[in-house]
BAFIGU-202008 format. One record per atom (N, C-alpha, C, CB): residue number from 1; atom name; x, y, z. Coordinates in pm, 1 decimal, always signed. Glycine has a CB too. Layout:
BEGIN
{NUM, CA, {X, Y, Z}};
...
REM end
This chain:
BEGIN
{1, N, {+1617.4, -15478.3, +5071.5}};
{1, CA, {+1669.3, -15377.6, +4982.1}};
{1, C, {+1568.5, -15266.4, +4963.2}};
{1, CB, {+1706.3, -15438.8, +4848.7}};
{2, N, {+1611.5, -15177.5, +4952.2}};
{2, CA, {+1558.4, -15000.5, +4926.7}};
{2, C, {+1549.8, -15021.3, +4817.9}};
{2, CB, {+1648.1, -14856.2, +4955.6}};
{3, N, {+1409.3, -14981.4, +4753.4}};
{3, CA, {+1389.3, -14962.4, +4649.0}};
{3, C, {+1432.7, -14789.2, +4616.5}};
{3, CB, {+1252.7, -15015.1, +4632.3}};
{4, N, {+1452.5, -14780.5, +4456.8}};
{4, CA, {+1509.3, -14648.5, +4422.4}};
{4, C, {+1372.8, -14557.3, +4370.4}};
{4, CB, {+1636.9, -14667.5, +4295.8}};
{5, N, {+1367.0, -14455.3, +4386.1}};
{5, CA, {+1263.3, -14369.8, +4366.6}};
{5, C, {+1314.8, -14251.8, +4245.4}};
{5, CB, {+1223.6, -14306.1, +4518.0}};
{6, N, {+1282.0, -14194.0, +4101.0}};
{6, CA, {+1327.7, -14133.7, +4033.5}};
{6, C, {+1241.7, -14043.1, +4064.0}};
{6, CB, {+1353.9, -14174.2, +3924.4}};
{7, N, {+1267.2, -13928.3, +4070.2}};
{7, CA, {+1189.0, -13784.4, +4081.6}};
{7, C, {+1143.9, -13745.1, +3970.7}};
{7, CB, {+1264.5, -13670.4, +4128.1}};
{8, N, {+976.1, -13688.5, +4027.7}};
{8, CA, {+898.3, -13682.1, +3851.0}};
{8, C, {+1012.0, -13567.1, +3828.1}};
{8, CB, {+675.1, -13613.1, +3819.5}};
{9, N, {+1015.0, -13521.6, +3692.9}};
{9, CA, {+1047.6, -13445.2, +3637.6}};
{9, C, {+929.1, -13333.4, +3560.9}};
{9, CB, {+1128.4, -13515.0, +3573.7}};
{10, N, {+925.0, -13241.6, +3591.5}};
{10, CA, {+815.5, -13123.9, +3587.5}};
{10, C, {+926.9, -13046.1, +3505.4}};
{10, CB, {+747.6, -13044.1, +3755.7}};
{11, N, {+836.0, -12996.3, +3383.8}};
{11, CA, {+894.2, -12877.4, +3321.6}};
{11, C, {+854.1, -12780.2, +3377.6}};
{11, CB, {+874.9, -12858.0, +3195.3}};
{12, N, {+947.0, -12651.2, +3375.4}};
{12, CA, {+890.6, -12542.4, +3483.6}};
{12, C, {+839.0, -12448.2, +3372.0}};
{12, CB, {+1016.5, -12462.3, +3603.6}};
{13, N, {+779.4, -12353.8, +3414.4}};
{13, CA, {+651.1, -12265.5, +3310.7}};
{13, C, {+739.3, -12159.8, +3319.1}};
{13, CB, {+462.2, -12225.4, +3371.6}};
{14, N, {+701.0, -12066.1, +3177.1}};
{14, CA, {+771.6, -11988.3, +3171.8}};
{14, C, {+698.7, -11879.9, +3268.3}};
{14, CB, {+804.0, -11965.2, +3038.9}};
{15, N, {+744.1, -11734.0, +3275.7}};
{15, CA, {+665.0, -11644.0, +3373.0}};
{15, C, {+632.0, -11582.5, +3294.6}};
{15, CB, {+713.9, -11571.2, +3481.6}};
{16, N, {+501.4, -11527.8, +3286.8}};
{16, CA, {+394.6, -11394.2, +3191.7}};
{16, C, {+541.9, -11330.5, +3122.2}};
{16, CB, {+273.1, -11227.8, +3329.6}};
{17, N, {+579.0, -11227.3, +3172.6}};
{17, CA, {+686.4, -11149.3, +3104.4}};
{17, C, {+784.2, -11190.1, +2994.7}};
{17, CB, {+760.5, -11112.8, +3194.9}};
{18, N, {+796.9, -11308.7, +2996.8}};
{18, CA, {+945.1, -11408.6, +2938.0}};
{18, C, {+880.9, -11387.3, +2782.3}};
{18, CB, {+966.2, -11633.3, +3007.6}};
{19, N, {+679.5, -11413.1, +2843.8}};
{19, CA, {+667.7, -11449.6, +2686.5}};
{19, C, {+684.3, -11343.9, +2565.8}};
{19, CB, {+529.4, -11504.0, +2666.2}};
{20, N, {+694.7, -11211.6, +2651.4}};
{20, CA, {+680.2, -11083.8, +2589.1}};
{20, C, {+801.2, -11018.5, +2581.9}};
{20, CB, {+588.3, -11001.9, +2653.1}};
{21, N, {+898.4, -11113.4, +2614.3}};
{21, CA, {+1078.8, -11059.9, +2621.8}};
{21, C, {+1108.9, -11154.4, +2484.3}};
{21, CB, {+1203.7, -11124.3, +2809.2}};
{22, N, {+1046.9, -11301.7, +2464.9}};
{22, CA, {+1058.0, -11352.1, +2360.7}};
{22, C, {+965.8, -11284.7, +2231.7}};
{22, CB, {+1035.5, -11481.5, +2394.0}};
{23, N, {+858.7, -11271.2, +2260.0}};
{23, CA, {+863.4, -11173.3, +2123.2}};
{23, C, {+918.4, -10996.0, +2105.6}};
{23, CB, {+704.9, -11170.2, +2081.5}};
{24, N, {+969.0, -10923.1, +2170.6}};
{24, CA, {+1063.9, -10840.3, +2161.5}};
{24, C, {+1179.0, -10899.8, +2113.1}};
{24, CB, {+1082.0, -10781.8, +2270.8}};
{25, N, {+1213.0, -11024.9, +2176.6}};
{25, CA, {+1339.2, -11036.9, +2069.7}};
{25, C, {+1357.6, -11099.9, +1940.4}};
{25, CB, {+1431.2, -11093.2, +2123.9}};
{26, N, {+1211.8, -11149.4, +1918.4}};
{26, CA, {+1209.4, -11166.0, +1744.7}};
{26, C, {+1231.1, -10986.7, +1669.9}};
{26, CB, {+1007.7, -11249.3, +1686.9}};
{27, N, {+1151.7, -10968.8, +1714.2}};
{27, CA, {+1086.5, -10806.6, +1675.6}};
{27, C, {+1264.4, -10711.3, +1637.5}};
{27, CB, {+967.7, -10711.5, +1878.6}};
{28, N, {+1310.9, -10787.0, +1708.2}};
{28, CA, {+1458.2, -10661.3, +1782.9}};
{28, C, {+1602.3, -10736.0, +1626.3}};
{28, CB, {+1546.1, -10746.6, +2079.8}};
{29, N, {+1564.3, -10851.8, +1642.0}};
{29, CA, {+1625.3, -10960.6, +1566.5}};
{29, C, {+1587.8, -10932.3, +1418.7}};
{29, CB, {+1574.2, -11106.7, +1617.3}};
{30, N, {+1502.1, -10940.5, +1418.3}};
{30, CA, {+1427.7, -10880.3, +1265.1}};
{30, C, {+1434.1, -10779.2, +1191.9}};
{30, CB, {+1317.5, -10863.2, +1263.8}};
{31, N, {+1418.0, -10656.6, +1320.7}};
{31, CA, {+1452.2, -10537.3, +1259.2}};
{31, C, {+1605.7, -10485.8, +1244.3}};
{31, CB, {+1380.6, -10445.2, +1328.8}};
{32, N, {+1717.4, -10574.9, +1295.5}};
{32, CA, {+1835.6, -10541.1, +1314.1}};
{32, C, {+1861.1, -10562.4, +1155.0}};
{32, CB, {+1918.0, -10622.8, +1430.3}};
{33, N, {+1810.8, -10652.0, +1052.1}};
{33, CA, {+1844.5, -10667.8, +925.3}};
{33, C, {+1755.2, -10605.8, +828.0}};
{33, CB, {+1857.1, -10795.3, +901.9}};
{34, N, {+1622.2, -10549.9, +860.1}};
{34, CA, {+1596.5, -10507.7, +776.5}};
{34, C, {+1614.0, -10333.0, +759.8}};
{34, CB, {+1491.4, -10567.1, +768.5}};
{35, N, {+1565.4, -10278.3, +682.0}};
{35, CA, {+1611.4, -10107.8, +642.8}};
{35, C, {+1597.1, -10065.7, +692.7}};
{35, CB, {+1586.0, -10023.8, +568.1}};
{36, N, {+1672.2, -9989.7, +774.0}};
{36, CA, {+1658.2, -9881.6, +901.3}};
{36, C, {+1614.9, -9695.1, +855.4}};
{36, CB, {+1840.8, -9885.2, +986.3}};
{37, N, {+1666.8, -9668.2, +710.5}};
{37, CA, {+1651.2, -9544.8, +640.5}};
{37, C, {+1602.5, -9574.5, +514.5}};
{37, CB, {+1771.3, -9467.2, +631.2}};
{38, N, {+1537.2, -9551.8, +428.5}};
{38, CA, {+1531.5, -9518.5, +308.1}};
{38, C, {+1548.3, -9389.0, +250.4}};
{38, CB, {+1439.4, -9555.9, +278.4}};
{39, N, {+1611.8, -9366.7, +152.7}};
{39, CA, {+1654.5, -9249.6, +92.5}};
{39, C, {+1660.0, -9297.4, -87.2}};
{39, CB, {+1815.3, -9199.9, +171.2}};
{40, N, {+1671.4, -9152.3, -82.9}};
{40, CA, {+1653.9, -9152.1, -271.3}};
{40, C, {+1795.7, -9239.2, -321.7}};
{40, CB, {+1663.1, -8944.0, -359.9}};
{41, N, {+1845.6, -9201.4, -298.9}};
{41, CA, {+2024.2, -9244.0, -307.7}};
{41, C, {+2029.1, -9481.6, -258.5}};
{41, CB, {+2147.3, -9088.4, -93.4}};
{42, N, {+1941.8, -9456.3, -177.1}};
{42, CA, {+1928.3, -9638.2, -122.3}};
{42, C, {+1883.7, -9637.4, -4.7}};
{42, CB, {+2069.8, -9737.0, -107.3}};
{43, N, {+1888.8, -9728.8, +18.7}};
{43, CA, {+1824.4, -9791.8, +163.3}};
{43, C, {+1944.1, -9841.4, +261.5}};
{43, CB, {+1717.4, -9938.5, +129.7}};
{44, N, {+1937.0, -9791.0, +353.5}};
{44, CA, {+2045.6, -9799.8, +447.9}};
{44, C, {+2059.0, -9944.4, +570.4}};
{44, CB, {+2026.9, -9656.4, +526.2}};
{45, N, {+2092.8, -10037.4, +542.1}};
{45, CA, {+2018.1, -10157.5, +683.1}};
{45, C, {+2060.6, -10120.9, +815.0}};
{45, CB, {+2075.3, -10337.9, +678.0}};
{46, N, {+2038.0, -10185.0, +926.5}};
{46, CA, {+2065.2, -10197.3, +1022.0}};
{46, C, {+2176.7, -10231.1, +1055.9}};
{46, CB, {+2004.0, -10242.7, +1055.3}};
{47, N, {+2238.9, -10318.6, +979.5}};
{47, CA, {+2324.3, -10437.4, +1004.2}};
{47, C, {+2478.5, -10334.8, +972.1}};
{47, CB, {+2281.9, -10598.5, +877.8}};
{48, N, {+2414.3, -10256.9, +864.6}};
{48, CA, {+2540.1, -10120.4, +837.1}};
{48, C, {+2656.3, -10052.7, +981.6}};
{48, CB, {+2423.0, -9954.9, +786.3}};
{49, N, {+2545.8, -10068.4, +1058.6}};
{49, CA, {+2638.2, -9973.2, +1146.2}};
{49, C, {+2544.5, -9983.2, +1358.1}};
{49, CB, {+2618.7, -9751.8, +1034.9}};
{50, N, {+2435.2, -9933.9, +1347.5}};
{50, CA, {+2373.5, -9945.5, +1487.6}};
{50, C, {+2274.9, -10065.9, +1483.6}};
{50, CB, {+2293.1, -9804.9, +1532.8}};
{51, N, {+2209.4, -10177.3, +1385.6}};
{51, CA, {+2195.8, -10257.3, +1393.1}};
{51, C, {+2255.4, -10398.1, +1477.8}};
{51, CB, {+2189.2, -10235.9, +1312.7}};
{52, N, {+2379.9, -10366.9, +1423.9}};
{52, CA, {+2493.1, -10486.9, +1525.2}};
{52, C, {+2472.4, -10473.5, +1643.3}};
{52, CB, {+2659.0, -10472.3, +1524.5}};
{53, N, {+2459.1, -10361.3, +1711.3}};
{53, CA, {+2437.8, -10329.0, +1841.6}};
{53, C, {+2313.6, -10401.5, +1878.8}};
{53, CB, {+2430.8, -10181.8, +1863.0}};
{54, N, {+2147.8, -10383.8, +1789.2}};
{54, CA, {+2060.8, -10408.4, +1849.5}};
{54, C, {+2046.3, -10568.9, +1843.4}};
{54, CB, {+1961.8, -10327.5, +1807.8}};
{55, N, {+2126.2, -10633.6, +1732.3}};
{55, CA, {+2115.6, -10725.6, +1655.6}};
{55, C, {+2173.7, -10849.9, +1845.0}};
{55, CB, {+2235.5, -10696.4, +1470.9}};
{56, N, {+2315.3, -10754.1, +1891.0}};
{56, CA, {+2374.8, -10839.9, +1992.8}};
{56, C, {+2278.5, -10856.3, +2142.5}};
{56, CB, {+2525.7, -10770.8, +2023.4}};
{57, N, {+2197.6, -10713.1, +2147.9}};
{57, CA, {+2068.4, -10693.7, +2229.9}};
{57, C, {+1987.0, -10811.7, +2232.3}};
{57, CB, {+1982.4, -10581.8, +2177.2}};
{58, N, {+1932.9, -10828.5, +2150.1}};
{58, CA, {+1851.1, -10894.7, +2112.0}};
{58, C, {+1862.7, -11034.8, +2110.8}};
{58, CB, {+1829.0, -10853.3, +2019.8}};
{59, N, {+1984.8, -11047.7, +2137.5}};
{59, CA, {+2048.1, -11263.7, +2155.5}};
{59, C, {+2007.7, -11218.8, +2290.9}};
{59, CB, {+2281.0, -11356.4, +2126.8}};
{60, N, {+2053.3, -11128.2, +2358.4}};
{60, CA, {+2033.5, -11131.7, +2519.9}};
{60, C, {+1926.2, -11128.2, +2571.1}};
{60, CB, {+2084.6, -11040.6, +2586.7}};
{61, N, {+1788.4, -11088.4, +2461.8}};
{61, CA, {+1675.3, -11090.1, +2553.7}};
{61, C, {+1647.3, -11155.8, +2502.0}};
{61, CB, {+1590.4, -11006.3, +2590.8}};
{62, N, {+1673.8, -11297.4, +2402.1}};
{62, CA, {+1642.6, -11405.9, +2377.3}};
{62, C, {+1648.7, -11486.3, +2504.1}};
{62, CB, {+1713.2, -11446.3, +2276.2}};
{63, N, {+1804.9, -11484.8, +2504.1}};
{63, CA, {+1816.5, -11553.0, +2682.2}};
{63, C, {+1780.0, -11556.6, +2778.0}};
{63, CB, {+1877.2, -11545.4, +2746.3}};
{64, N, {+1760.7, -11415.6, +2842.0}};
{64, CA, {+1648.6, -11339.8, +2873.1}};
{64, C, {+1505.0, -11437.1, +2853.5}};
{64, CB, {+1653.6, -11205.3, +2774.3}};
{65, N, {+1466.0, -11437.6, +2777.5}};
{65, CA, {+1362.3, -11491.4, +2812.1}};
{65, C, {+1313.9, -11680.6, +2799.2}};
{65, CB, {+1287.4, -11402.2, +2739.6}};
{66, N, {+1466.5, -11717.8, +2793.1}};
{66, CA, {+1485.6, -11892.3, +2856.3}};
{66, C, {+1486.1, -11916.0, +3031.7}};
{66, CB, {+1665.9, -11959.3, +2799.4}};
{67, N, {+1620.6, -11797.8, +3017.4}};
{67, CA, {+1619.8, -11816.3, +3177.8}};
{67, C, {+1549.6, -11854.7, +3286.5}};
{67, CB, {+1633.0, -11740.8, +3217.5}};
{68, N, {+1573.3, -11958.4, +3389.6}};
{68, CA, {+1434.9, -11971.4, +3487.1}};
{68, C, {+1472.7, -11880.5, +3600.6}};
{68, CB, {+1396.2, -12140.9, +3551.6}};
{69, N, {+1565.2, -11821.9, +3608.8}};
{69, CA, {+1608.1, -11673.6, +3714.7}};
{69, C, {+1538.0, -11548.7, +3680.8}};
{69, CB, {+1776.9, -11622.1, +3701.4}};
{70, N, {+1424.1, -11523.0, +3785.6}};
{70, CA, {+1395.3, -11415.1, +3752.5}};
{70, C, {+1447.2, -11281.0, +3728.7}};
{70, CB, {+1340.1, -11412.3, +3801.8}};
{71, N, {+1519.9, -11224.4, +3848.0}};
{71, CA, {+1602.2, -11088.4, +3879.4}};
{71, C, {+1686.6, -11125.5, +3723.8}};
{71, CB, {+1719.8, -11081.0, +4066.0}};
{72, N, {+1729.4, -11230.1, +3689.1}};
{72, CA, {+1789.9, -11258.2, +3567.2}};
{72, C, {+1731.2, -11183.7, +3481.9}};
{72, CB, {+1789.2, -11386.2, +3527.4}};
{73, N, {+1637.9, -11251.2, +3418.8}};
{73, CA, {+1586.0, -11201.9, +3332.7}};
{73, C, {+1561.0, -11081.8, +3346.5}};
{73, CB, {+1505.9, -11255.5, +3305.5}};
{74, N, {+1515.5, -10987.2, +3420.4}};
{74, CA, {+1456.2, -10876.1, +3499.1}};
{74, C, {+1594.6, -10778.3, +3414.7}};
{74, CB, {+1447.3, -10900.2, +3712.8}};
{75, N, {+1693.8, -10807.9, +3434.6}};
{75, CA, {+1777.9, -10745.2, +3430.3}};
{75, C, {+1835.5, -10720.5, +3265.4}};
{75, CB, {+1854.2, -10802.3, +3526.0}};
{76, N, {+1795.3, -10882.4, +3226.8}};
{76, CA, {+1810.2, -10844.6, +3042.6}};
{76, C, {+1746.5, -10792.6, +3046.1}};
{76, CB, {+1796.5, -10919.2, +2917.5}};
{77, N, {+1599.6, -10805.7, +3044.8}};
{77, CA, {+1495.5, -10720.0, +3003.2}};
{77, C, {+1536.1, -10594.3, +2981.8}};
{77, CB, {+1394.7, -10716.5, +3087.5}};
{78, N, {+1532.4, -10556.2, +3115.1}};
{78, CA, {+1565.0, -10407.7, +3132.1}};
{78, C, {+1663.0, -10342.6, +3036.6}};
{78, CB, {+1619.7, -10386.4, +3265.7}};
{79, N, {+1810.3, -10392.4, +3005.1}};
{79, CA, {+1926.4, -10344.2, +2950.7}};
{79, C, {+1862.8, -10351.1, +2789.9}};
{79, CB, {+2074.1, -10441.9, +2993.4}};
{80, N, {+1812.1, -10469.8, +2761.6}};
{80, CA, {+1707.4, -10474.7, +2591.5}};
{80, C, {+1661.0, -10317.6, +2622.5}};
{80, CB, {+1518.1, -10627.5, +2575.3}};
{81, N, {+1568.7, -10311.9, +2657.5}};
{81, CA, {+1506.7, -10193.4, +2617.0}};
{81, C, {+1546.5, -10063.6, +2642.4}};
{81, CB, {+1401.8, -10196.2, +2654.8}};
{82, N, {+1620.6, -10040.9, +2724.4}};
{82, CA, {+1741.9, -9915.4, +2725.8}};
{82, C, {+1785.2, -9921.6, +2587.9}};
{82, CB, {+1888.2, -9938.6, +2837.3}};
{83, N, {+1878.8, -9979.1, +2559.1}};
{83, CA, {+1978.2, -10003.5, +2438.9}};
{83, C, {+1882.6, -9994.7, +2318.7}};
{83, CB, {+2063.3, -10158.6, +2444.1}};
{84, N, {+1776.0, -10039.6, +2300.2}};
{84, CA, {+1713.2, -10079.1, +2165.6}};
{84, C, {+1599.1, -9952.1, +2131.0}};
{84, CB, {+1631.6, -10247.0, +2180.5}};
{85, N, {+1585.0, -9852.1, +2275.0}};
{85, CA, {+1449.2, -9766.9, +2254.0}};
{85, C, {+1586.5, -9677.7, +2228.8}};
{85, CB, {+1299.4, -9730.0, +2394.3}};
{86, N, {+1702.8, -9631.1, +2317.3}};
{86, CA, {+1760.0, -9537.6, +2257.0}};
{86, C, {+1877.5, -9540.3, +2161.3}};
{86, CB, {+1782.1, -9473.6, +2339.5}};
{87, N, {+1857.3, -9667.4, +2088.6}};
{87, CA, {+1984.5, -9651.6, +1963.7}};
{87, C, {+1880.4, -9572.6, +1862.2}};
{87, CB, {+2064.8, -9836.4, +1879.6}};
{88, N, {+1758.8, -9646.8, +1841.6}};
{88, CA, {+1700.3, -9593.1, +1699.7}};
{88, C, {+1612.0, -9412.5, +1758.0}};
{88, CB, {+1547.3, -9753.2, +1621.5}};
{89, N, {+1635.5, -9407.6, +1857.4}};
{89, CA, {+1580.3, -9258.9, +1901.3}};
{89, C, {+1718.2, -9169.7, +1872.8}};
{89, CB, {+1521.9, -9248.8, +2089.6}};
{90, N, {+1775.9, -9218.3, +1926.0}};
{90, CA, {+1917.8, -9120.0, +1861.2}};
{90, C, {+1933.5, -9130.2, +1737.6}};
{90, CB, {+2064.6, -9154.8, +1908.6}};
{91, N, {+1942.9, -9242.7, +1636.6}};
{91, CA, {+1965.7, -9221.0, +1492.3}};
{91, C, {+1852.6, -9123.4, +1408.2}};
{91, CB, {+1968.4, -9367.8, +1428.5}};
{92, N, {+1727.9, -9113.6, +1487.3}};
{92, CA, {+1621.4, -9016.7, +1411.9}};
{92, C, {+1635.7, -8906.0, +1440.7}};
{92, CB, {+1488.3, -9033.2, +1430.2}};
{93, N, {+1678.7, -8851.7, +1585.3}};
{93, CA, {+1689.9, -8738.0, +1610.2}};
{93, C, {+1809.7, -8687.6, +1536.6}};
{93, CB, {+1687.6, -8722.8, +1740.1}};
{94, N, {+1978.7, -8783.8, +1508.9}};
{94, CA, {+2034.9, -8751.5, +1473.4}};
{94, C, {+2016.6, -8695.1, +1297.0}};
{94, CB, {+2098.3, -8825.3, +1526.7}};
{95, N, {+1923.9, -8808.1, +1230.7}};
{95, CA, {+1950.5, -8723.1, +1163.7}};
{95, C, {+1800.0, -8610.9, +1116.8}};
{95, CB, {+2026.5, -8801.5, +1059.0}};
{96, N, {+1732.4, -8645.5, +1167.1}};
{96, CA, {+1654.3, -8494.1, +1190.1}};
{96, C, {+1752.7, -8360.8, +1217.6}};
{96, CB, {+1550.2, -8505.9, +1335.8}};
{97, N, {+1807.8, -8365.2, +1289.8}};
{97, CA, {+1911.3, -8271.3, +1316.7}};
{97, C, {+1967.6, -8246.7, +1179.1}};
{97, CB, {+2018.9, -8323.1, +1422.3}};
{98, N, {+2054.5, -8333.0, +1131.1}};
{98, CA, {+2121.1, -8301.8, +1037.6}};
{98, C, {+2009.2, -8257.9, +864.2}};
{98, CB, {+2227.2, -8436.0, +1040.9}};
{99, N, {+1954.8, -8258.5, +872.1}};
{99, CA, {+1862.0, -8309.5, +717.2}};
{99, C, {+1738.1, -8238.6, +751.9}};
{99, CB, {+1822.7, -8507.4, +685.7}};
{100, N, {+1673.2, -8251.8, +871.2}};
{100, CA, {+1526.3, -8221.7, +839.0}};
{100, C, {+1454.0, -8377.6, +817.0}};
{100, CB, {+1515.1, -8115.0, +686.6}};
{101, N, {+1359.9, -8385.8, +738.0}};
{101, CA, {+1271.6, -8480.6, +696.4}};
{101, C, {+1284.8, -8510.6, +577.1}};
{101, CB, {+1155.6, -8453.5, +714.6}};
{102, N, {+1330.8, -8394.8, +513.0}};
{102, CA, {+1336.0, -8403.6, +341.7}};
{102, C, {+1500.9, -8513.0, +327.6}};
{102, CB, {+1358.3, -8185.2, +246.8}};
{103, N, {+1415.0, -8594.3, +228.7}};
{103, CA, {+1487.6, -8664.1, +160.1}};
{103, C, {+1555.4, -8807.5, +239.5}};
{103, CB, {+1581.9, -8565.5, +111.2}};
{104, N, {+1454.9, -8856.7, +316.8}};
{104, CA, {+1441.3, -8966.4, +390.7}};
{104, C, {+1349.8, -9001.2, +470.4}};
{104, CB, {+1519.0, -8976.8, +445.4}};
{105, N, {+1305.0, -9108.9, +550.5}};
{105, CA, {+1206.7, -9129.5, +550.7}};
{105, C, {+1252.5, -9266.9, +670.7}};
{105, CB, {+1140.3, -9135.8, +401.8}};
{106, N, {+1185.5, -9322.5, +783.8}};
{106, CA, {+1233.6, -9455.5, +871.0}};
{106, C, {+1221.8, -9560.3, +798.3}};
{106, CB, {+1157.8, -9488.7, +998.4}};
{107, N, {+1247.7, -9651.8, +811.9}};
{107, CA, {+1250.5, -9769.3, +778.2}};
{107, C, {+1175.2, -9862.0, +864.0}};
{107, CB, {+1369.7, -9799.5, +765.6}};
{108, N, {+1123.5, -9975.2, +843.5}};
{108, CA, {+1029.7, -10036.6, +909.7}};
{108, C, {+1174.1, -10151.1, +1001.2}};
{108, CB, {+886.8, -10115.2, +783.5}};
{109, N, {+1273.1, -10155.2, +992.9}};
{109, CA, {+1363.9, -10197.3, +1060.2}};
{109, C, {+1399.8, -10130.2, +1190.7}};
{109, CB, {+1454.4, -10202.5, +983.7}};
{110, N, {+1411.3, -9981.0, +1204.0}};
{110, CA, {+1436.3, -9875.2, +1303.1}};
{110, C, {+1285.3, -9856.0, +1394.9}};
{110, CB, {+1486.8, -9724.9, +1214.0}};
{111, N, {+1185.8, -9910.0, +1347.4}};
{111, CA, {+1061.4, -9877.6, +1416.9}};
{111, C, {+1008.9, -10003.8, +1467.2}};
{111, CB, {+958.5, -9806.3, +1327.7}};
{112, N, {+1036.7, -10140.0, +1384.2}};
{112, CA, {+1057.3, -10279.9, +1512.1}};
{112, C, {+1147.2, -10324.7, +1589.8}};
{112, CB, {+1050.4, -10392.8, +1474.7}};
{113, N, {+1291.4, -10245.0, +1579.8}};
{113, CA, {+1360.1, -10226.3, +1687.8}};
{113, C, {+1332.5, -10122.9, +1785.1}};
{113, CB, {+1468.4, -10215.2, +1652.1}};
{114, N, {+1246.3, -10027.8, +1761.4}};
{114, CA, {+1213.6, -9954.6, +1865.3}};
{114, C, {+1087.1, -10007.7, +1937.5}};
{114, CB, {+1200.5, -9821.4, +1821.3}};
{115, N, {+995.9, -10066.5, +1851.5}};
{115, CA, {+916.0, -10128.9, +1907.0}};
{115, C, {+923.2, -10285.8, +1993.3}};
{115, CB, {+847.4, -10121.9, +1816.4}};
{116, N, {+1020.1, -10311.9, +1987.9}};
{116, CA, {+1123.6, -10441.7, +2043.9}};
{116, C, {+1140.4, -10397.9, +2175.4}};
{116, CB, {+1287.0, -10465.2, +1965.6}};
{117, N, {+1224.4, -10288.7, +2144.1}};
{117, CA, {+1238.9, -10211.2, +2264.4}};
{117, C, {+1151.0, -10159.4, +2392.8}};
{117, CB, {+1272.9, -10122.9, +2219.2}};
{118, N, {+1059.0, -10090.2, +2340.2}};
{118, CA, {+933.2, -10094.8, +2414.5}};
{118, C, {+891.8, -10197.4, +2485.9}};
{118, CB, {+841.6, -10076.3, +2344.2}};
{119, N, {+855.5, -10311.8, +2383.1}};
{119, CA, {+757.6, -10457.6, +2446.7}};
{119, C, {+904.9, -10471.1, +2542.0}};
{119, CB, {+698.4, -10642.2, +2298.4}};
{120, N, {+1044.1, -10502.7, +2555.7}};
{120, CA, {+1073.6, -10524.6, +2625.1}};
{120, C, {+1087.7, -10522.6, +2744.8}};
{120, CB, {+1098.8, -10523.2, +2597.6}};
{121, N, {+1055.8, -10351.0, +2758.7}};
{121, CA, {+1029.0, -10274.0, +2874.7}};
{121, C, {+910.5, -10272.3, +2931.5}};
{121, CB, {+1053.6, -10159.9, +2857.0}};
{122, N, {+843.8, -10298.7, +2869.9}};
{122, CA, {+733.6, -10399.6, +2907.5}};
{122, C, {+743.1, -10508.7, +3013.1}};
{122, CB, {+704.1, -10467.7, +2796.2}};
{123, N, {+791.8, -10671.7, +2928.8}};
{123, CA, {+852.2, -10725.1, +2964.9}};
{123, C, {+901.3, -10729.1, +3157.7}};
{123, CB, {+919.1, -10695.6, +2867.3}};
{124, N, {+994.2, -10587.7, +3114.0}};
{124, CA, {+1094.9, -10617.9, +3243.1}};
{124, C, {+978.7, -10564.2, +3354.7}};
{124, CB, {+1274.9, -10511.2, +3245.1}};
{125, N, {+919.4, -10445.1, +3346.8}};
{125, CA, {+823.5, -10414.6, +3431.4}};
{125, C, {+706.0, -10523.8, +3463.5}};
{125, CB, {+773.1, -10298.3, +3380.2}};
{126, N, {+678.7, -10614.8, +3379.2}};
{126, CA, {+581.2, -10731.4, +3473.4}};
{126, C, {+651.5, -10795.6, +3507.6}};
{126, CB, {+475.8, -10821.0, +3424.1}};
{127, N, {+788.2, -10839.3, +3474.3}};
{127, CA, {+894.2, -10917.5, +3584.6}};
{127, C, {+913.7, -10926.5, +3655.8}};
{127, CB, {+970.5, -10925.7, +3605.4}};
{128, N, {+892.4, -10803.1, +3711.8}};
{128, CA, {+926.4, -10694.6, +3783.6}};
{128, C, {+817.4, -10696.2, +3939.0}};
{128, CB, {+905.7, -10555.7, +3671.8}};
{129, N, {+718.2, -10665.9, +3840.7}};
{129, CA, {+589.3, -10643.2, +3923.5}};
{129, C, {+508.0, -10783.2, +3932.3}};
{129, CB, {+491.4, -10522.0, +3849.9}};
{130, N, {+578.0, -10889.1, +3933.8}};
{130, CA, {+476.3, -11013.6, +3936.8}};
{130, C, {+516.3, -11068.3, +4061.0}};
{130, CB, {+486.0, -11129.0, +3809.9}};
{131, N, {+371.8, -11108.0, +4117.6}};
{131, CA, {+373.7, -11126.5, +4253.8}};
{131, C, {+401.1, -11337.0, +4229.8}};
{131, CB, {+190.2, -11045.3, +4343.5}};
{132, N, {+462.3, -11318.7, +4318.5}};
{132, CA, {+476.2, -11508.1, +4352.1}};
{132, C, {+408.4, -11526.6, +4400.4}};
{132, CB, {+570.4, -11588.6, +4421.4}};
{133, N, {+352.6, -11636.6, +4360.1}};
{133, CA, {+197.8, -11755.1, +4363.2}};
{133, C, {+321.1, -11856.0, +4540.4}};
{133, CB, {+163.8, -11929.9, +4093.1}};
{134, N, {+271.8, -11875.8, +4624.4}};
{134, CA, {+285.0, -11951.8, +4734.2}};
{134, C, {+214.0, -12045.2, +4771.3}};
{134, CB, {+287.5, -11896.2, +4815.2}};
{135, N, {+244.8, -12201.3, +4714.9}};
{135, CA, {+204.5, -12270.1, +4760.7}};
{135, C, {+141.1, -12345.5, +4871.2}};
{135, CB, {+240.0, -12277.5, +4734.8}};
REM end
């Protein structure tokens, strides 16, 4: 009789980038709930209106950075930080446009989703650019 042989089981490592797609998406996650504007009148959240958007971003570069597919991930990455650098760049410019400066002010919610955004793009560019180790 053949004896049966079980295959070790090796956890596989995450890749440099994943770890920096996982903290973009705390960062992205975090700031989707907290205040995106402050104003005299209240504080405006994220969750109000372009938050949801970054809030749904941000599950994806969670995943994003489980995935053991690279081009995978490569590809959340990438779409995170599109979506998350230009939602809160349009809401400042927008309302710069409209208002000026007077009588509001960012919110530390709109500037760790932009900064989410960034590290993500980050992220996707060493994903990107990481050379495979060949055994």
């Amino acid at each position: 009789m053949a004896t049966q042989t079980r295959p070790v089981r090796t956890r596989r490592r995450k890749l440099p980038g994943q770890w920096r797609l996982l903290g973009a998406s705390a960062m992205i996650l975090i700031g989707a709930f907290l205040p995106w504007i402050y104003t005299s009148l209240g504080n405006l959240t994220g969750m109000g209106g372009p938050g949801r958007w970054t809030a749904t971003v941000g599950m994806l570069a969670l995943a994003g950075a489980l995935v053991p597919i690279r081009w995978l991930a490569i590809a959340q990455a990438a779409l995170t930080a599109a979506v998350c650098v230009a939602i809160p760049v349009w809401q400042f410019v927008h309302l710069f446009g409209l208002v000026g400066m007077t009588g509001w002010t960012p919110g530390p919610g709109l500037v760790l989703t932009a900064g989410g955004g960034v590290l993500a793009g980050v992220a996707a560019w060493q994903l990107w650019n990481l050379e495979q180790v060949k055994a």
